[in-house]
PQR file with spaces between the fields and no chain letter, atoms N, CA, C, O and H, PARSE charges and radii, in Angstrom:
ATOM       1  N    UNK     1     -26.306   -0.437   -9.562 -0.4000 1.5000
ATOM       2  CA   UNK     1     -26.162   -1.671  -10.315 -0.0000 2.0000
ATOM       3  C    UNK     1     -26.488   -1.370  -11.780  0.5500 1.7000
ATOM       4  O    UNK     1     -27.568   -1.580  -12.332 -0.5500 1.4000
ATOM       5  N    UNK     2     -25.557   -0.928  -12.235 -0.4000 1.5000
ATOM       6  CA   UNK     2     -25.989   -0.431  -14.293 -0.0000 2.0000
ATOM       7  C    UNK     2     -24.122   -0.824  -14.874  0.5500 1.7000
ATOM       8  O    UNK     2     -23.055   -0.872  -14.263 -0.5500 1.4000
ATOM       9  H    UNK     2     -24.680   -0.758  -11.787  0.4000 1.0000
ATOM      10  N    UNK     3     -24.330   -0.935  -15.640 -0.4000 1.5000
ATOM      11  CA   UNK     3     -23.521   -1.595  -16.770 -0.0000 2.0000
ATOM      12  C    UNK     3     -22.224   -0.344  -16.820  0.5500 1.7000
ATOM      13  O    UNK     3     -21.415   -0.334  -17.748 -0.5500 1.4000
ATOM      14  H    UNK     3     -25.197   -0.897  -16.136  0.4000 1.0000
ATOM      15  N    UNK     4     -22.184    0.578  -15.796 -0.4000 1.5000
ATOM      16  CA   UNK     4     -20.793    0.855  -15.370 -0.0000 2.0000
ATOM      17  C    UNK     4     -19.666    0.100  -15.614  0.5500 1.7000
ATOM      18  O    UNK     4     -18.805    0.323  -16.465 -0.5500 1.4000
ATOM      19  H    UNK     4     -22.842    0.570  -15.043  0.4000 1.0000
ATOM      20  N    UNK     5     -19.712   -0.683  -14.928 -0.4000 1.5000
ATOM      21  CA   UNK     5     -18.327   -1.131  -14.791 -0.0000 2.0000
ATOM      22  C    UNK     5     -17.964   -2.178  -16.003  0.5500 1.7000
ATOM      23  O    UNK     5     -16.904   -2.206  -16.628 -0.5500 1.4000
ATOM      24  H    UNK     5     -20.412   -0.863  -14.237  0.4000 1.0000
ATOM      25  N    UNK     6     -18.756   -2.770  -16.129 -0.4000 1.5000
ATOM      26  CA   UNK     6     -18.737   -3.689  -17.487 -0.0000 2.0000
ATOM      27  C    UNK     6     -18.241   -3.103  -18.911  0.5500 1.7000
ATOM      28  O    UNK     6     -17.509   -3.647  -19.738 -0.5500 1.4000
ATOM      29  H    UNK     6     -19.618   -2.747  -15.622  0.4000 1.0000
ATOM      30  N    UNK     7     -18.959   -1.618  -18.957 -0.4000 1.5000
ATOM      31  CA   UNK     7     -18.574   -1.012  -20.156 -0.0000 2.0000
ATOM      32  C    UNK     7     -17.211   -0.422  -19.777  0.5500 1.7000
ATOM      33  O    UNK     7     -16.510   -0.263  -20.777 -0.5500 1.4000
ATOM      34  H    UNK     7     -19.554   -1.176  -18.285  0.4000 1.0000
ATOM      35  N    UNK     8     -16.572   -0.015  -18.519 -0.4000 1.5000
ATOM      36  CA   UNK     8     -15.136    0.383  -18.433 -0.0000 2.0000
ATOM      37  C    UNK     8     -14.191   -0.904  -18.484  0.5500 1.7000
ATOM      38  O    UNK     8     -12.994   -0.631  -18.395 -0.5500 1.4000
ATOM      39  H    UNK     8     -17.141   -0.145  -17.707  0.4000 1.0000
ATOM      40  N    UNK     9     -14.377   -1.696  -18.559 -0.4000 1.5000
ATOM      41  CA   UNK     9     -13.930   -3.091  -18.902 -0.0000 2.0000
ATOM      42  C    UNK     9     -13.080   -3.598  -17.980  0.5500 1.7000
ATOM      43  O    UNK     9     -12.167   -4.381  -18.239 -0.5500 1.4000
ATOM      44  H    UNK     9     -15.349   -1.918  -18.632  0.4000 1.0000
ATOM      45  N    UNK    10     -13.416   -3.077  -16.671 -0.4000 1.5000
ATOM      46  CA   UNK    10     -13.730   -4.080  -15.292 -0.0000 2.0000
ATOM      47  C    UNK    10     -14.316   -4.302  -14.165  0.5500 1.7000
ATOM      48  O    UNK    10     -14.135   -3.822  -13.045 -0.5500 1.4000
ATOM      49  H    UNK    10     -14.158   -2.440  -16.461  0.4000 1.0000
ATOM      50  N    UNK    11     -15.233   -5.283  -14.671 -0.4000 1.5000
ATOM      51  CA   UNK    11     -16.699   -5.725  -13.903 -0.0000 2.0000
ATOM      52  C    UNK    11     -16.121   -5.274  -11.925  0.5500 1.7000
ATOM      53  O    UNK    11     -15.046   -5.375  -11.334 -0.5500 1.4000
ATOM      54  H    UNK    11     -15.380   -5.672  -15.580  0.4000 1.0000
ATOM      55  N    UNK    12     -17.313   -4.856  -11.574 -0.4000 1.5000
ATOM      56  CA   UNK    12     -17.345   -4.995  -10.101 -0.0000 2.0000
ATOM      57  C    UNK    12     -17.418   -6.312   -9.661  0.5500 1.7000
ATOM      58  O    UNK    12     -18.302   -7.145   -9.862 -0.5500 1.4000
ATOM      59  H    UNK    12     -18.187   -4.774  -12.054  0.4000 1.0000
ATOM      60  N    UNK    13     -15.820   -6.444   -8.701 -0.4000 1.5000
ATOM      61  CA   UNK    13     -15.416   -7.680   -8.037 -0.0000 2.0000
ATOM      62  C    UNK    13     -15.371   -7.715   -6.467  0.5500 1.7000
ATOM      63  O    UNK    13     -14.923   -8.607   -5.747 -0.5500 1.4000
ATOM      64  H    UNK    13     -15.101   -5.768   -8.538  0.4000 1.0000
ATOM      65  N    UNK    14     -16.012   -6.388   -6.079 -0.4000 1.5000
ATOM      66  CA   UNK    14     -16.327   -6.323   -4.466 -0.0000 2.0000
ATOM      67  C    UNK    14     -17.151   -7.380   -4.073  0.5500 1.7000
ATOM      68  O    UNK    14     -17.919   -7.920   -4.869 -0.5500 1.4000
ATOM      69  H    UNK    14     -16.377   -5.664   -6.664  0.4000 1.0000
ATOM      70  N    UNK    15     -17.044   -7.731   -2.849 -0.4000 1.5000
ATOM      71  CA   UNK    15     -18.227   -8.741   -2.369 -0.0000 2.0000
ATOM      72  C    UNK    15     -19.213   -7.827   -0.877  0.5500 1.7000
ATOM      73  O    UNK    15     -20.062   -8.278   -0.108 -0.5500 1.4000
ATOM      74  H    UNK    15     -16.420   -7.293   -2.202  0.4000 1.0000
ATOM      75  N    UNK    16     -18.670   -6.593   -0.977 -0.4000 1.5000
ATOM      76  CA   UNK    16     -18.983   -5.507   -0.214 -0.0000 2.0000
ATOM      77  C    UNK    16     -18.424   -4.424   -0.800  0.5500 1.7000
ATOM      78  O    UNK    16     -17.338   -4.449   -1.379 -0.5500 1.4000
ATOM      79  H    UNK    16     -17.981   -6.227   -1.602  0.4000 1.0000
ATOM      80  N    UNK    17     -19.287   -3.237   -0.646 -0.4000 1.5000
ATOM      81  CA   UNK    17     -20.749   -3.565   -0.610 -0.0000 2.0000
ATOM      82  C    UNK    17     -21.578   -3.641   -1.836  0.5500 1.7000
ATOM      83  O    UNK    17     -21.285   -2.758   -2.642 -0.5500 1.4000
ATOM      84  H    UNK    17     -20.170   -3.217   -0.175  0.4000 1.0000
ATOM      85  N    UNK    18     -22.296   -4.244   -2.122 -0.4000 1.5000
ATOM      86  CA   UNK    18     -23.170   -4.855   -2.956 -0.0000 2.0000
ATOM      87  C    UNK    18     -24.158   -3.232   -4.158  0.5500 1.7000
ATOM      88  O    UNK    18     -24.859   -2.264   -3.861 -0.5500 1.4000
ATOM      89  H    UNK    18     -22.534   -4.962   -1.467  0.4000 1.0000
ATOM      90  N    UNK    19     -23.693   -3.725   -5.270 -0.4000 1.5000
ATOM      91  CA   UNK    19     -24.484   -2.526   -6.052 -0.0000 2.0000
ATOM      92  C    UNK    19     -25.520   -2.361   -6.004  0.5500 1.7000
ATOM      93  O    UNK    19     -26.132   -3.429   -6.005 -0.5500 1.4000
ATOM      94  H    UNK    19     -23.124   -4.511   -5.512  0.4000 1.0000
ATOM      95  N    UNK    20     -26.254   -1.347   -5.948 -0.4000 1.5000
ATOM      96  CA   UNK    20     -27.696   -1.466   -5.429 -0.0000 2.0000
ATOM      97  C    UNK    20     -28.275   -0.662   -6.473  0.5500 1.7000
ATOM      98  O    UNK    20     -27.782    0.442   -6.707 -0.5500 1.4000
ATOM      99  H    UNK    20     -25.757   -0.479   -5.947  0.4000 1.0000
ATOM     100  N    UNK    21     -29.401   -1.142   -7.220 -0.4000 1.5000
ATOM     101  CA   UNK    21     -30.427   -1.695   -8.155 -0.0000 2.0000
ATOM     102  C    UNK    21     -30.805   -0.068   -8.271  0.5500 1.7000
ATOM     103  O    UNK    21     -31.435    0.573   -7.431 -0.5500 1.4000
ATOM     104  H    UNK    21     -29.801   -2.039   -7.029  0.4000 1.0000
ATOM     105  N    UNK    22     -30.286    0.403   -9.460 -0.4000 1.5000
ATOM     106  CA   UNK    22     -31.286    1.877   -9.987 -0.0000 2.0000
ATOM     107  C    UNK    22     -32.512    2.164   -9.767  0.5500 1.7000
ATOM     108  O    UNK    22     -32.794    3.361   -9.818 -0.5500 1.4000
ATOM     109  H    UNK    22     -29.774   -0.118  -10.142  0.4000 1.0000
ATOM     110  N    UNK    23     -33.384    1.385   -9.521 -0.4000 1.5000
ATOM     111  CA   UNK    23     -34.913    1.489  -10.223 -0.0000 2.0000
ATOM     112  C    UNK    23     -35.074    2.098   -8.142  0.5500 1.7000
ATOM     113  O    UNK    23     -35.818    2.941   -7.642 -0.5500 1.4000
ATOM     114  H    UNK    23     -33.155    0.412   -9.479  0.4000 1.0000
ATOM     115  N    UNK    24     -34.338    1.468   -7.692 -0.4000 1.5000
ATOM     116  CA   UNK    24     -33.997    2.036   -5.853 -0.0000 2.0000
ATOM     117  C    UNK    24     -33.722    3.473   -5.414  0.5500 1.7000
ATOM     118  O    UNK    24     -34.222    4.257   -4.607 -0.5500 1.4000
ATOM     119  H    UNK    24     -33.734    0.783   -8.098  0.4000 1.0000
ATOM     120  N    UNK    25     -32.656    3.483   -6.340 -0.4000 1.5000
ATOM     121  CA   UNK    25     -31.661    4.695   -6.062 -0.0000 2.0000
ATOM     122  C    UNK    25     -32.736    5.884   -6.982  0.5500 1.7000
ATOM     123  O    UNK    25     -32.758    7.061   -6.624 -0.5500 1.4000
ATOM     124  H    UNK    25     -32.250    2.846   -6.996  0.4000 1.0000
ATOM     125  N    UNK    26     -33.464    5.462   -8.005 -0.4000 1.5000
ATOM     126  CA   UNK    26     -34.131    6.774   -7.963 -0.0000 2.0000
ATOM     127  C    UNK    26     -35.779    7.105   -7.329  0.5500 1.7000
ATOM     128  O    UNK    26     -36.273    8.213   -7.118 -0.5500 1.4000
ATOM     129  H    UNK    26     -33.446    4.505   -8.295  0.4000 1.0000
ATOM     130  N    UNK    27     -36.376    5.802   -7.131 -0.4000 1.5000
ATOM     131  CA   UNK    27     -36.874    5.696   -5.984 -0.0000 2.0000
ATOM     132  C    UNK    27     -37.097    6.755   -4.721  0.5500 1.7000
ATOM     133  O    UNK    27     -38.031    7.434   -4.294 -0.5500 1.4000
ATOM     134  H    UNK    27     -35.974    4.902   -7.303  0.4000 1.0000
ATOM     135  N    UNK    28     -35.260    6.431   -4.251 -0.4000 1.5000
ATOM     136  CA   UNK    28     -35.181    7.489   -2.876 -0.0000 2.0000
ATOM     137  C    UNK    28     -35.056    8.964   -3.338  0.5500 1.7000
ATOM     138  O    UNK    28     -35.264    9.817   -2.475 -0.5500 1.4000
ATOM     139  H    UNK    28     -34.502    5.879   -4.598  0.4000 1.0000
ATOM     140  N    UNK    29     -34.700    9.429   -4.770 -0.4000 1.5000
ATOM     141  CA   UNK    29     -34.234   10.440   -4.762 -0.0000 2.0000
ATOM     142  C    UNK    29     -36.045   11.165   -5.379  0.5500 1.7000
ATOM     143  O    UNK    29     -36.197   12.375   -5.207 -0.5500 1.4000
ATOM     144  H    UNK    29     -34.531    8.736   -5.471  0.4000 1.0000
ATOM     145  N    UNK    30     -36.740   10.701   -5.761 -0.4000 1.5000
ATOM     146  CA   UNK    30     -37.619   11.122   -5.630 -0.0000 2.0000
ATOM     147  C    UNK    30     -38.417   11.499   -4.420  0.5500 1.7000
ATOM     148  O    UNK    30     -38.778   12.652   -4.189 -0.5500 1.4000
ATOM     149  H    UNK    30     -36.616    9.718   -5.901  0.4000 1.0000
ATOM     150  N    UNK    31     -38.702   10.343   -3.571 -0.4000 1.5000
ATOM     151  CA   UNK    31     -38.920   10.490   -2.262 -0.0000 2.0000
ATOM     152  C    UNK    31     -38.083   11.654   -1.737  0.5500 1.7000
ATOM     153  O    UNK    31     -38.748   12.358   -0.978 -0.5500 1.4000
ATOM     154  H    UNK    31     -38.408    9.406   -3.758  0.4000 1.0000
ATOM     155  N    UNK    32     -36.955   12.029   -1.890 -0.4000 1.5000
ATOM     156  CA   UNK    32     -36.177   13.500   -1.227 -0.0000 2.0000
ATOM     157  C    UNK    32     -36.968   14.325   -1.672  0.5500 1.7000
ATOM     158  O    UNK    32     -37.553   15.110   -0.924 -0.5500 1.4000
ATOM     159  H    UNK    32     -36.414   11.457   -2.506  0.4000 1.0000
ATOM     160  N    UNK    33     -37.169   14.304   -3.201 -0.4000 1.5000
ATOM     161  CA   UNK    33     -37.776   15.536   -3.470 -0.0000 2.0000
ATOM     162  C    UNK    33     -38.842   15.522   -3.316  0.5500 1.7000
ATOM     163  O    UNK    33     -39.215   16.695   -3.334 -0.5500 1.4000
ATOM     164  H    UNK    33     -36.694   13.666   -3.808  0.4000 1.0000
ATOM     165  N    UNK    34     -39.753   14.795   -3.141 -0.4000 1.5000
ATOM     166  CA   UNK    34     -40.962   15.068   -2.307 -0.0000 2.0000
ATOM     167  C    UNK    34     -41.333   15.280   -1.509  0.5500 1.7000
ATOM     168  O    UNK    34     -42.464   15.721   -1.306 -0.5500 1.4000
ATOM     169  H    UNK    34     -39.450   13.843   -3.126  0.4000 1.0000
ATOM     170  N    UNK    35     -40.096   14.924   -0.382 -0.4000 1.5000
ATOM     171  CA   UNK    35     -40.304   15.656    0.940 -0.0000 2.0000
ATOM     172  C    UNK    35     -39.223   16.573    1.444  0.5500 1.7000
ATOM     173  O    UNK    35     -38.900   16.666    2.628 -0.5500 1.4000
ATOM     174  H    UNK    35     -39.177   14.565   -0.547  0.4000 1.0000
ATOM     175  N    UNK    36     -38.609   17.345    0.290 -0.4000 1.5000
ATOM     176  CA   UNK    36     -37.731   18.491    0.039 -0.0000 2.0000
ATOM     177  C    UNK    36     -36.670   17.984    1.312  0.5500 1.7000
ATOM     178  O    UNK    36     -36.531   18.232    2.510 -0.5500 1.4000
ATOM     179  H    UNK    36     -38.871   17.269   -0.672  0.4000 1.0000
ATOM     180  N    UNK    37     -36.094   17.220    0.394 -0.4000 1.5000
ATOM     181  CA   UNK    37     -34.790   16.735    1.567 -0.0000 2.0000
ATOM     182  C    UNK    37     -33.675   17.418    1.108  0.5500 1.7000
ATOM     183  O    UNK    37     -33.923   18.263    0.247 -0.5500 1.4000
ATOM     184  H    UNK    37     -36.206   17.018   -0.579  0.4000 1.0000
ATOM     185  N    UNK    38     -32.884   17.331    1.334 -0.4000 1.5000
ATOM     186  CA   UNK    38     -31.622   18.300    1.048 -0.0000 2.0000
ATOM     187  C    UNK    38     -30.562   17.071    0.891  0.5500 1.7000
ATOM     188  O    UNK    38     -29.716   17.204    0.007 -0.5500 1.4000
ATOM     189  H    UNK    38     -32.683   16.645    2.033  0.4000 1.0000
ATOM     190  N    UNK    39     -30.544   15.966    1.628 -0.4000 1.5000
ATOM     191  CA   UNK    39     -29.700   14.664    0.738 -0.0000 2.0000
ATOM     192  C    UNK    39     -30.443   13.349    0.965  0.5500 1.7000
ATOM     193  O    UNK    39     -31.217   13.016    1.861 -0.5500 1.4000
ATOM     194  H    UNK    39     -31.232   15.858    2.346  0.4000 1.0000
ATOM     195  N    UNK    40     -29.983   12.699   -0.105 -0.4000 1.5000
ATOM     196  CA   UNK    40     -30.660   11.748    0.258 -0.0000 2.0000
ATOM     197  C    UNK    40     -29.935   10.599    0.031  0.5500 1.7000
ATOM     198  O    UNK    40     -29.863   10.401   -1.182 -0.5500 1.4000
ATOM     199  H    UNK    40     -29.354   12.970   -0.834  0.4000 1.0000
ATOM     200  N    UNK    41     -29.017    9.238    1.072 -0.4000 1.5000
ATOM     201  CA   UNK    41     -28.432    8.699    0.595 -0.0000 2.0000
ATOM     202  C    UNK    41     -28.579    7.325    0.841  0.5500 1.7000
ATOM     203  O    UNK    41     -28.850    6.738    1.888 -0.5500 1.4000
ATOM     204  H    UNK    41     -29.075    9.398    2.058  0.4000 1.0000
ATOM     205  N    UNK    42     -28.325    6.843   -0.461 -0.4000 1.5000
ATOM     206  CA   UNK    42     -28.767    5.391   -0.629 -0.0000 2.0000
ATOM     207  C    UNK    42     -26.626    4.610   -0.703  0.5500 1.7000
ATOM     208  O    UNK    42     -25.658    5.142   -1.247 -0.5500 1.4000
ATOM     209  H    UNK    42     -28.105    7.320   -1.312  0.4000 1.0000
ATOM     210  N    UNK    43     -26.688    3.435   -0.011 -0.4000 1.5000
ATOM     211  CA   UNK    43     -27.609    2.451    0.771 -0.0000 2.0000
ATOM     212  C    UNK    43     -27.548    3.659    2.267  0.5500 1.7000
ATOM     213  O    UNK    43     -26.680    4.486    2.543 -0.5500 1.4000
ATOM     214  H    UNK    43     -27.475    3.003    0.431  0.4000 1.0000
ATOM     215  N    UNK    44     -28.855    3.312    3.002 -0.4000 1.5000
ATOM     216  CA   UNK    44     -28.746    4.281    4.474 -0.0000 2.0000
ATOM     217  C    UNK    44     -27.607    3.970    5.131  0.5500 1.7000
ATOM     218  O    UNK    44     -27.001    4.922    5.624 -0.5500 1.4000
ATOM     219  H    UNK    44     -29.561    2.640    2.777  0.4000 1.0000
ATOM     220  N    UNK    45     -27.004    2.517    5.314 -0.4000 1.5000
ATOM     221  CA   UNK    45     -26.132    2.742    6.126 -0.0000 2.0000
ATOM     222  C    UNK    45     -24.905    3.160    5.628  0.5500 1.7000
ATOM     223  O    UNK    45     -23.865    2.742    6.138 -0.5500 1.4000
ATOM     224  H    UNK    45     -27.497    1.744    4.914  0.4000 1.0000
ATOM     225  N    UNK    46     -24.899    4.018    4.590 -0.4000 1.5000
ATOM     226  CA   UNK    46     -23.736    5.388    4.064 -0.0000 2.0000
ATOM     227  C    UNK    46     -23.997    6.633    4.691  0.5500 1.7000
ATOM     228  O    UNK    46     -23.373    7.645    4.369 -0.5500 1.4000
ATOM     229  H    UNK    46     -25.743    4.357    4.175  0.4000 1.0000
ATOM     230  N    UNK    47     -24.963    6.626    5.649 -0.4000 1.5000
ATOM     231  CA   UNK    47     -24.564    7.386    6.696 -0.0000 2.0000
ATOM     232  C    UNK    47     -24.595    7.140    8.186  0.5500 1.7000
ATOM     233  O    UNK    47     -25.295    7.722    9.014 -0.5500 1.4000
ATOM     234  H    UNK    47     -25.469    5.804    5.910  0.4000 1.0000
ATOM     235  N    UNK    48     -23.915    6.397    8.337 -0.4000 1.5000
ATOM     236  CA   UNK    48     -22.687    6.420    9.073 -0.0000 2.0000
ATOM     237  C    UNK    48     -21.087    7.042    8.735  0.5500 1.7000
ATOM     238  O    UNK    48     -20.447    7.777    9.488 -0.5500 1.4000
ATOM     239  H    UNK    48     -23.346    5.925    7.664  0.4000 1.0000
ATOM     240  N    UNK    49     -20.617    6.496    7.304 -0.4000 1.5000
ATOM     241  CA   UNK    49     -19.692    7.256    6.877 -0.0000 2.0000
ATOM     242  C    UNK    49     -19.689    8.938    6.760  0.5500 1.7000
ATOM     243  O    UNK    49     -18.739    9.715    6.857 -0.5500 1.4000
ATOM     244  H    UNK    49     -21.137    5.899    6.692  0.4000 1.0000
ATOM     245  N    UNK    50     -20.697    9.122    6.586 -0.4000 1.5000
ATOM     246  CA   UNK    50     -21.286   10.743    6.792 -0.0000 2.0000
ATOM     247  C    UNK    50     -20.658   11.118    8.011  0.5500 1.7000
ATOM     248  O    UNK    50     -19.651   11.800    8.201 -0.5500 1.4000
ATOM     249  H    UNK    50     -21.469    8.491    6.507  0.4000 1.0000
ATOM     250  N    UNK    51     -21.282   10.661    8.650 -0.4000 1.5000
ATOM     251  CA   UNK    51     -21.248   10.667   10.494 -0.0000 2.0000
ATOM     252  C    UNK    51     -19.508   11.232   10.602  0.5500 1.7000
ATOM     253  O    UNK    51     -18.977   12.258   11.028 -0.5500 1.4000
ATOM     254  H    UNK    51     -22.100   10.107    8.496  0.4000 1.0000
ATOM     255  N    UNK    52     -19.073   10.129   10.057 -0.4000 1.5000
ATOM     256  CA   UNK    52     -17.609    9.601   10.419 -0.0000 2.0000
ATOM     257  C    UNK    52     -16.852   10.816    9.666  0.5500 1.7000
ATOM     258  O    UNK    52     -15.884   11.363   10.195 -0.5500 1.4000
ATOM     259  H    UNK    52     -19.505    9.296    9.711  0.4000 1.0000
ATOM     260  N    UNK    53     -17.242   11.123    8.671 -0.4000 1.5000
ATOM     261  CA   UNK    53     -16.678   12.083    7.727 -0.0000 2.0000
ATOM     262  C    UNK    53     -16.599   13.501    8.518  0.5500 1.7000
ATOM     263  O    UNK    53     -15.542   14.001    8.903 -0.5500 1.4000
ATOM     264  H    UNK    53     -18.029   10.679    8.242  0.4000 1.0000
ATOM     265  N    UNK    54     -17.927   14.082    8.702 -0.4000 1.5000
ATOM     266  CA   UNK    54     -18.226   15.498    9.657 -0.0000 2.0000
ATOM     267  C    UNK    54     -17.404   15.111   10.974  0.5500 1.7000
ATOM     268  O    UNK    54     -16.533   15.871   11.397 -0.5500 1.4000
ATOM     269  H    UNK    54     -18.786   13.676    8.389  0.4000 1.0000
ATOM     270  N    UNK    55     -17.649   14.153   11.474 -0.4000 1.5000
ATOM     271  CA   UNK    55     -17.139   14.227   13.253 -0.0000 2.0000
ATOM     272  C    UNK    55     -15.664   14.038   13.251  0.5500 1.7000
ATOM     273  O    UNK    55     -15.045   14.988   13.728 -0.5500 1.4000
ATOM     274  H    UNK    55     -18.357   13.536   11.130  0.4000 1.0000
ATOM     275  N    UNK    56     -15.064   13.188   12.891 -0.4000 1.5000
ATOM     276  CA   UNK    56     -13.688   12.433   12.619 -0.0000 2.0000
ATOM     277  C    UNK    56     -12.927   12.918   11.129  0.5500 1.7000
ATOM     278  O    UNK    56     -12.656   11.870   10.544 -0.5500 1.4000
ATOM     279  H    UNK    56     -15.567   12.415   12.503  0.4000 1.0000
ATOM     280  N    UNK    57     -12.575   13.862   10.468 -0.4000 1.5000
ATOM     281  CA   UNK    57     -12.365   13.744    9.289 -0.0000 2.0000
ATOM     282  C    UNK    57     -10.869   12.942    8.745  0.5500 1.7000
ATOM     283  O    UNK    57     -10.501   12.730    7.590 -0.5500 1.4000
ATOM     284  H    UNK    57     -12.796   14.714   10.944  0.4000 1.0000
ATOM     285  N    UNK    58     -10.331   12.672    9.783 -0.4000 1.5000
ATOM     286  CA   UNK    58      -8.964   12.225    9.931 -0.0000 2.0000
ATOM     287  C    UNK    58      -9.111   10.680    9.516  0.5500 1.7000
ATOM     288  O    UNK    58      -8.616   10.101    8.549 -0.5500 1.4000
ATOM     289  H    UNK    58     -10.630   12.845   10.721  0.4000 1.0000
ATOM     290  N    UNK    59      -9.971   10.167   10.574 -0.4000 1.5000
ATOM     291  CA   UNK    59     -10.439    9.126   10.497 -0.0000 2.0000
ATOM     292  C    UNK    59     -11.240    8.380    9.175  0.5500 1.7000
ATOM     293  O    UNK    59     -11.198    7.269    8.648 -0.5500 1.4000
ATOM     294  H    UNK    59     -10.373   10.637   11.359  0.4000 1.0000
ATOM     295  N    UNK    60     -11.925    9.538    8.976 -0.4000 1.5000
ATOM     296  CA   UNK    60     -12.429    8.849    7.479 -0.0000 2.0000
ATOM     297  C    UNK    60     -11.864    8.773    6.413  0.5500 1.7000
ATOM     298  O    UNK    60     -12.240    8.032    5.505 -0.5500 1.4000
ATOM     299  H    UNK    60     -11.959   10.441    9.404  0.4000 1.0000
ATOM     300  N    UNK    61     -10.630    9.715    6.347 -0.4000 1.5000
ATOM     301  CA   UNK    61      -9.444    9.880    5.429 -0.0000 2.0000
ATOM     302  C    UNK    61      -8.877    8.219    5.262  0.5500 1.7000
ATOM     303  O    UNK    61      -8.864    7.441    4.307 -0.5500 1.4000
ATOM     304  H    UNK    61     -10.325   10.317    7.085  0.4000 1.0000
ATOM     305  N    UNK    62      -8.509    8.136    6.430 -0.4000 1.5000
ATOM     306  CA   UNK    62      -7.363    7.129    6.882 -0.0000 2.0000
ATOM     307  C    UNK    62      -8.056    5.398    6.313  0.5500 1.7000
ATOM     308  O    UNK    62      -7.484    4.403    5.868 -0.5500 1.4000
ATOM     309  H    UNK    62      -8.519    8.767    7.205  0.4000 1.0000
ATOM     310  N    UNK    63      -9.588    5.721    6.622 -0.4000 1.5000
ATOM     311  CA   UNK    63     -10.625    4.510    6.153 -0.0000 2.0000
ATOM     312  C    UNK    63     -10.960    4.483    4.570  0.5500 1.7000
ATOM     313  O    UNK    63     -11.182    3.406    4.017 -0.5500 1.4000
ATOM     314  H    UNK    63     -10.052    6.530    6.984  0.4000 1.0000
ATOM     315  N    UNK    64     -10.985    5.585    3.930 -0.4000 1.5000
ATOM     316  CA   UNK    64     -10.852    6.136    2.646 -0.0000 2.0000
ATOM     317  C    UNK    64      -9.472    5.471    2.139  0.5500 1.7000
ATOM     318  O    UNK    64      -9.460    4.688    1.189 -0.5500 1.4000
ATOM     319  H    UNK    64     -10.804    6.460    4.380  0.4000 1.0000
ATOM     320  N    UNK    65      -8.702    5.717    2.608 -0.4000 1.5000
ATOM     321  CA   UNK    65      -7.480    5.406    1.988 -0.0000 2.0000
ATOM     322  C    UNK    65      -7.209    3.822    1.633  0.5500 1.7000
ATOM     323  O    UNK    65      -6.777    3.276    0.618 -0.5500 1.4000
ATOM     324  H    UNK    65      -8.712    6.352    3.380  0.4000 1.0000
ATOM     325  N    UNK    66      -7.574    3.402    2.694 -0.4000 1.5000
ATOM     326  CA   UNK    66      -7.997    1.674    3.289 -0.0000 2.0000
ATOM     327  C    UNK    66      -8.412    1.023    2.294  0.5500 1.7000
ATOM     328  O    UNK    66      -7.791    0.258    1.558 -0.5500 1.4000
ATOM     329  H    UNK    66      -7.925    3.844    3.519  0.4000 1.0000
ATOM     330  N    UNK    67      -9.634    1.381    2.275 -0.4000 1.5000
ATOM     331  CA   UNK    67     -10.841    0.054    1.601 -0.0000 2.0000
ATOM     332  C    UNK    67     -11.398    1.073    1.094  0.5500 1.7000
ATOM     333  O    UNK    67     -12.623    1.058    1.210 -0.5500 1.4000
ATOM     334  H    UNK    67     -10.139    2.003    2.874  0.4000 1.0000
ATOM     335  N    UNK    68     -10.908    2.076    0.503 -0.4000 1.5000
ATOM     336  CA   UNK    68     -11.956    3.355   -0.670 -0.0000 2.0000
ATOM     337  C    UNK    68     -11.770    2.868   -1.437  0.5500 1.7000
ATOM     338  O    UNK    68     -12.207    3.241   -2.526 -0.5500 1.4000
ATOM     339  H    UNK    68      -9.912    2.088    0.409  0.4000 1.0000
């Protein structure tokens, strides 16, 4: 949630999924590196798409293509 899209001069009009608040996102990425994570991804349930990506890659293509 940072002034991305505003300064490319068109605002985020998704209603999913929802931008999620910097002061968060570095938050977790500290927390990785404190407990020497190797990824760390914010919102969590972006992995599931992970999931979907490694197991199915066809599938996540095809969902990518969709609603990416």
């Amino acid at each position: 949630d940072t002034a991305f899209f505003t300064r490319r001069g068109a605002p985020y009009a998704r209603r999913f999924p929802r931008p999620v608040p910097a002061a968060l996102v570095a938050a977790r990425l500290v927390a990785g590196v404190e407990h020497d994570r190797t990824e760390v991804v914010v919102p969590r349930w972006l992995r599931a798409a992970m999931w979907v990506r490694t197991i199915a890659p066809g599938a996540y293509a095809a969902g990518a293509a969709r609603w990416g």
